[in-house]
N, C-alpha and C positions, 0 to 999 in steps of 0.2 A: 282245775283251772290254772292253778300256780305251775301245772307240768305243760301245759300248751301254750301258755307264757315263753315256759324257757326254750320250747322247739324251735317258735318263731324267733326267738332272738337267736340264738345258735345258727337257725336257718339263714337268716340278716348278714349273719357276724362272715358267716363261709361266703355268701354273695360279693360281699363288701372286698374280701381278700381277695376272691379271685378277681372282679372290677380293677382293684389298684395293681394286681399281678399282670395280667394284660397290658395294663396301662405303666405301668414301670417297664415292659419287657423290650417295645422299642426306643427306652429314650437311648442305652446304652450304645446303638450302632448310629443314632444321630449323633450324636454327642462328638464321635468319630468321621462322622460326616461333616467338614465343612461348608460354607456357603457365604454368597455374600450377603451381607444385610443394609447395607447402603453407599453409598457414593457422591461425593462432591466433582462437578454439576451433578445432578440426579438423571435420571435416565428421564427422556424425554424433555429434555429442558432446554430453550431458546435466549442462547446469550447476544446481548449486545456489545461486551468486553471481554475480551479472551481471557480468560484465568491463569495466573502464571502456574500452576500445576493441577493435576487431576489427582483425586483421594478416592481409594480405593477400601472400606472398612469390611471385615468378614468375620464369620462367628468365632472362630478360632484362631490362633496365630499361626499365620503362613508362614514356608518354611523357603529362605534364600534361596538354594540351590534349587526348590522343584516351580517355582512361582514363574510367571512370562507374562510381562502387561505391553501391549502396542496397542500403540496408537496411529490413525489412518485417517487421512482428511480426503476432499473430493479431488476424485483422481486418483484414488489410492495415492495419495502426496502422505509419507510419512512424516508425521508431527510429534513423534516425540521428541524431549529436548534434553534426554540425557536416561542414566541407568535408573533404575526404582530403588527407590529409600525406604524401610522398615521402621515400624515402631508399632510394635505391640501388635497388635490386629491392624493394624493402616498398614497398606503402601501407597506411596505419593511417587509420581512419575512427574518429571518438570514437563511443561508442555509448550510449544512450538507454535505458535497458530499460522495459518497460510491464507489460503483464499476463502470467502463466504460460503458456506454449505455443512453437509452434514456430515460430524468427526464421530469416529467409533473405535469405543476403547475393549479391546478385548482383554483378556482373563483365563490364563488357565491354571492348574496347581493341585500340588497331591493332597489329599486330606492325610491323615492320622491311621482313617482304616484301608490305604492302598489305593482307593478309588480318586481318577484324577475328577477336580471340577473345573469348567469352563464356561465361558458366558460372557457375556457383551454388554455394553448398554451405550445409548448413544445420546448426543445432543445437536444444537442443531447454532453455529456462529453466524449471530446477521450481519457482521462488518466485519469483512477479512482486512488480510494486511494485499493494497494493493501492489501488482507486480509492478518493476521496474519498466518502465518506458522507453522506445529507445533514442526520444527526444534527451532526454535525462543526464544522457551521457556527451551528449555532442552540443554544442552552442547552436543555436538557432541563428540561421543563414544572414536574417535582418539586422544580427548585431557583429556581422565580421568587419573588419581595423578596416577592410578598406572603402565604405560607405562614405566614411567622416573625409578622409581628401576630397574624392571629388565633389561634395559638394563647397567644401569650402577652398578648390581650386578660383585664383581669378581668369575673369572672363578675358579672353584674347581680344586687344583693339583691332575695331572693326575697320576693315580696310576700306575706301573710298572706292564707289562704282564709278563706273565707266561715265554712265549720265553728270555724278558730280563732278567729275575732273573735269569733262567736258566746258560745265556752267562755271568751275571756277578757272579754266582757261579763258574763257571767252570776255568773264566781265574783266580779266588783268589786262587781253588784250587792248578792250575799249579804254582805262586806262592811260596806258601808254601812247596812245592815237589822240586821247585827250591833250596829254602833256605833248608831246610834239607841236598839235594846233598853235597851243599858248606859249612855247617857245618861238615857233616860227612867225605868231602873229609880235610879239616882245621884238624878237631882233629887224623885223619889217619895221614897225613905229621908230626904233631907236636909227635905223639907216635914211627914214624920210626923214625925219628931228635933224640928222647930222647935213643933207643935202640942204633944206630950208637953212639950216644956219650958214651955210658957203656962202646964199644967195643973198 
């Protein structure tokens, strides 16, 4: 009994080794393999406020010279807003934002064991920065200097038609045919006066 005991547990013992032998055999070329394991935006993520940079985190620490992160807005409009920064496993790239739509950050870079890695992730900006206008640059027609004279030119005196000169000729006439009457009727009275007084 005590000898069919120790079979199975022997038996167990050789299972169990070779289980954790397989299972140790590939973690060595992972290990060596990089990847990324997350990212600020996160992939598939819809912002309202552009982020002043995009974080890049991967399993291992990437290496300066074999690393390349761009970034690409709609349009193929490049957004990135300067070189990538390093710290530890992060690369942070400043980022640029441009028109509303969808920005994709590519990734590529050597691992440890030779093999390059590459990959993307995207997000998607609801409020771009709008483009310049080209009202923007030029003054709007309704506010140029010379509006304000002529409205507050004064009005030219309105010259006398023909019909009024006419009506104020005619009554000076009547007038002066007036005063005549009443002189020559005055000097008539004053010449009979002077005849009745002879008499």
């Amino acid at each position: 009994m005590g000898g069919r005991v120790a079979r199975v547990a022997r038996t167990w013992v050789v299972v169990l080794g070779m289980v954790a032998a397989f299972a140790l055999l590939p973690a060595a070329p992972a290990a060596a393999h990089n990847s990324l394991t997350g990212s600020d935006p996160r992939d598939g993520a819809r912002l309202a406020a552009a982020p002043e940079r995009i974080e890049l985190r991967f399993l291992a620490t990437p290496k300066e010279a074999t690393t390349e992160v761009t970034v690409t807005g709609p349009d193929n409009v490049a957004a990135t807003g300067g070189a990538p920064a390093f710290s530890g496993k992060r690369v942070t790239v400043p980022f640029r934002p441009g028109a509303a739509g969808l920005y994709i950050v590519t990734y590529r870079l050597a691992s440890d064991d030779g093999h390059p890695v590459k990959g993307e992730i995207r997000f998607t900006l609801t409020t771009g920065t709008p483009a310049e206008s080209p009202s923007a640059s030029t003054p709007p027609t309704s506010a140029a200097p010379t509006a304000a004279p002529t409205s507050a030119a004064p009005s030219p005196t309105p010259t006398p038609t023909a019909a009024e000169a006419d009506d104020d000729g005619g009554t000076g006439w009547l007038w002066a045919a007036g005063a005549v009457v009443v002189l020559a009727a005055l000097g008539g009275g004053l010449l009979l006066r002077r005849r009745a007084a002879r008499r």
